[in-house]
C-alpha positions in Angstrom: 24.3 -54.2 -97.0 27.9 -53.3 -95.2 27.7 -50.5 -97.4 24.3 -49.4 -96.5 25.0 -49.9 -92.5 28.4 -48.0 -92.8 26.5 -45.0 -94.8 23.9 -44.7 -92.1 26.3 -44.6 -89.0 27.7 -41.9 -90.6 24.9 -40.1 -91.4 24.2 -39.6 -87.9 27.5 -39.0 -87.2 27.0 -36.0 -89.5 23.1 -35.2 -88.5 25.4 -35.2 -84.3 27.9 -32.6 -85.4 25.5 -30.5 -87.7 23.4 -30.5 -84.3 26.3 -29.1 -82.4 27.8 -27.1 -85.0 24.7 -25.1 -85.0 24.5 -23.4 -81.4 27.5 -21.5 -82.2 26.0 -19.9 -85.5 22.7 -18.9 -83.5 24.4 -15.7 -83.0 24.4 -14.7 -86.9 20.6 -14.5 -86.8 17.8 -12.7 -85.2 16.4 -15.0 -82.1 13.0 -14.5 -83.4 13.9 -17.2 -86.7 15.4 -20.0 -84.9 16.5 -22.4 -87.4 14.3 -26.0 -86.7 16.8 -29.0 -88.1 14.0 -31.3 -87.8 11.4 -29.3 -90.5 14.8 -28.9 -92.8 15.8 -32.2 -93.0 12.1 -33.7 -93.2 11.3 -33.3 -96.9 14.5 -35.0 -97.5 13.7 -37.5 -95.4 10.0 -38.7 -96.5 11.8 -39.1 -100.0 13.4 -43.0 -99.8 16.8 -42.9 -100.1 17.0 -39.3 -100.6 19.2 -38.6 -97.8 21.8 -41.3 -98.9 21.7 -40.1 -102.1 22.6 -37.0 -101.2 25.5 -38.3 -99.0 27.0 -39.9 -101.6 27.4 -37.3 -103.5 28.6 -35.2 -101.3 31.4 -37.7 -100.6 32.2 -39.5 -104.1 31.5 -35.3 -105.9 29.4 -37.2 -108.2 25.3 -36.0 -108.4 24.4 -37.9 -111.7 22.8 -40.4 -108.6 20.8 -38.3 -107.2 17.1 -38.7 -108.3 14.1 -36.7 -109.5 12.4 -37.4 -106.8 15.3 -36.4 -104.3 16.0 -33.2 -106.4 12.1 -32.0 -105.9 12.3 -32.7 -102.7 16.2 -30.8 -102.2 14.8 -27.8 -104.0 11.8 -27.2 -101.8 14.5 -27.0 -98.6 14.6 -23.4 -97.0 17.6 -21.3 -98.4 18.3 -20.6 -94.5 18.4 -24.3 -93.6 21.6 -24.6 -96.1 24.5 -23.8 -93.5 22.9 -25.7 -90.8 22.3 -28.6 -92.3 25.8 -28.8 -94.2 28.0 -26.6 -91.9 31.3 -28.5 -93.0 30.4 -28.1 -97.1 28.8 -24.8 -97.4 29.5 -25.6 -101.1 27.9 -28.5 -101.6 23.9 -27.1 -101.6 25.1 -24.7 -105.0 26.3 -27.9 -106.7 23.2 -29.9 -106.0 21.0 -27.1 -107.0 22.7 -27.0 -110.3 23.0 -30.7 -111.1 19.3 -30.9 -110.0 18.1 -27.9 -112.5 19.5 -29.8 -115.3 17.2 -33.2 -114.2 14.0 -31.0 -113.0 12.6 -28.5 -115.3 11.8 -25.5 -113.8 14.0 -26.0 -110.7 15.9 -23.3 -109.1 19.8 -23.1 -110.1 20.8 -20.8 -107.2 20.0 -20.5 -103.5 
């Protein structure tokens, strides 16, 4: 449960600085395609456990954890959101688009 409480505080400690990472890169695209955090991270969010899943991976470099479910939900994320949503591990979406085309058929391997 430790585990679990730890996971989420720094979860938003990520979802904080992703927020305030991302004013600085608004400069990098035209004004009339703002980027909307909320819309990217939502389909990751109505997936339970998705979004700890995905955490975990990102920290441990493991993605054998991450679900079907998660993946189907990963995949159907904006190619645009990617460097918002992970702007300290720009690598990270690649490698979860892999490992996820090898557990869901059909899935895209690259952004």
């Amino acid at each position: 449960m430790e585990q679990t409480s730890r996971a989420l505080v720094f979860l938003a400690a990520v979802l904080c600085a992703a927020v305030l990472v991302t004013p600085g890169a608004a400069h990098d695209q035209p004004p009339s395609f703002p980027i909307d955090l909320e819309k990217c991270w939502s389909s990751l969010f109505n997936v339970s456990g998705c979004v700890l899943q995905l955490f975990e991976s990102v920290f441990s470099g493991k993605f054998g954890n991450v679900g079907v479910a998660c993946c189907k939900a990963f995949s159907t994320i904006d190619a645009n959101c990617w460097p918002h949503m992970f702007p300290l591990n720009p690598f990270f979406p690649p490698l979860i688009k892999d490992s996820c085309a090898r557990i869901v058929p059909n899935s895209p391997k690259h952004i």
